[in-house]
C-alpha positions as a printed NumPy array, in Angstrom:
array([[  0.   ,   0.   ,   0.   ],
       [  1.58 ,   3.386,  -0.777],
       [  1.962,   5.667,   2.303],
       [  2.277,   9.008,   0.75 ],
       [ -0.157,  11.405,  -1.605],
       [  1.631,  14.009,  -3.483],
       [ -0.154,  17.322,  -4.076],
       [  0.419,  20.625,  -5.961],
       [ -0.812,  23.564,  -4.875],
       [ -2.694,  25.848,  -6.765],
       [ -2.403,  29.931,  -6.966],
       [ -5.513,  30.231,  -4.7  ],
       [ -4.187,  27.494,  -2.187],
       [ -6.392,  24.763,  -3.517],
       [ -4.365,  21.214,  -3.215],
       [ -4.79 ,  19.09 ,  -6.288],
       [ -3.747,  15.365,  -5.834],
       [ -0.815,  13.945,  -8.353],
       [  0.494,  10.615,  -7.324],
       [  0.937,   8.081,  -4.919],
       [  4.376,   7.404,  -3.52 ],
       [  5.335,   3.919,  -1.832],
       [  8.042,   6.222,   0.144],
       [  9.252,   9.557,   1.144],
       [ 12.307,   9.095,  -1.096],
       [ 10.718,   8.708,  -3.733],
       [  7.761,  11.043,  -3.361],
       [ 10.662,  13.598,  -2.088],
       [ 12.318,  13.339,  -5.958],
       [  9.226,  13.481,  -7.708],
       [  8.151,  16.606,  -5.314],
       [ 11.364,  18.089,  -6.298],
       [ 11.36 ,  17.616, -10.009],
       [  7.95 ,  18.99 , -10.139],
       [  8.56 ,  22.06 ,  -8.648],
       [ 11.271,  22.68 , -10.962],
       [  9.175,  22.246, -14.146],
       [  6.013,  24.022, -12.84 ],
       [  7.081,  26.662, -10.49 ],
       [  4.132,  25.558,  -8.034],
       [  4.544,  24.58 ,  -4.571],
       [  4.089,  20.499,  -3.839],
       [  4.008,  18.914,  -0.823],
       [  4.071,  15.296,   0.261],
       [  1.303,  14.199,   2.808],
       [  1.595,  10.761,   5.095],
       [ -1.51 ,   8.844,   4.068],
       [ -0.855,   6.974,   7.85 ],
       [ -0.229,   9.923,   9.899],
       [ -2.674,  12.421,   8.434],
       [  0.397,  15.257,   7.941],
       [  2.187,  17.08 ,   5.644],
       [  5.772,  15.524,   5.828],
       [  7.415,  17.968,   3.318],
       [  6.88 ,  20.727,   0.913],
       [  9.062,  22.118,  -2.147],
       [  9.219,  25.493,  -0.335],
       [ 11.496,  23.537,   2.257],
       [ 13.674,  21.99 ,   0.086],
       [ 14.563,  25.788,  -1.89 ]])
């Protein structure tokens, strides 16, 4: 079962679901290769633990 959701986040603040991610790793690449092609903030969000684990603006 995969453990994390990743999400972009919209202009207006409105989270819009991408993918699911087996682990942080690997959600944590895909969050940061995202935010370099779209400019928009992503965060990854522990399906488990109901909370945001990471976002692109941390990693900048």
């Amino acid at each position: 079962m995969d453990r994390y959701a990743l999400f972009k986040k919209l202009a207006d603040g409105t989270p819009i679901w991408v993918s699911f991610e087996g682990d942080l790793a690997e959600a944590t690449v895909k969050m940061a290769d995202l935010d370099g092609e779209t400019g928009l903030e992503h965060f990854v969000y522990d399906l488990r633990d109901g909370t945001t684990v990471t976002t692109s603006r941390s990693l900048r």
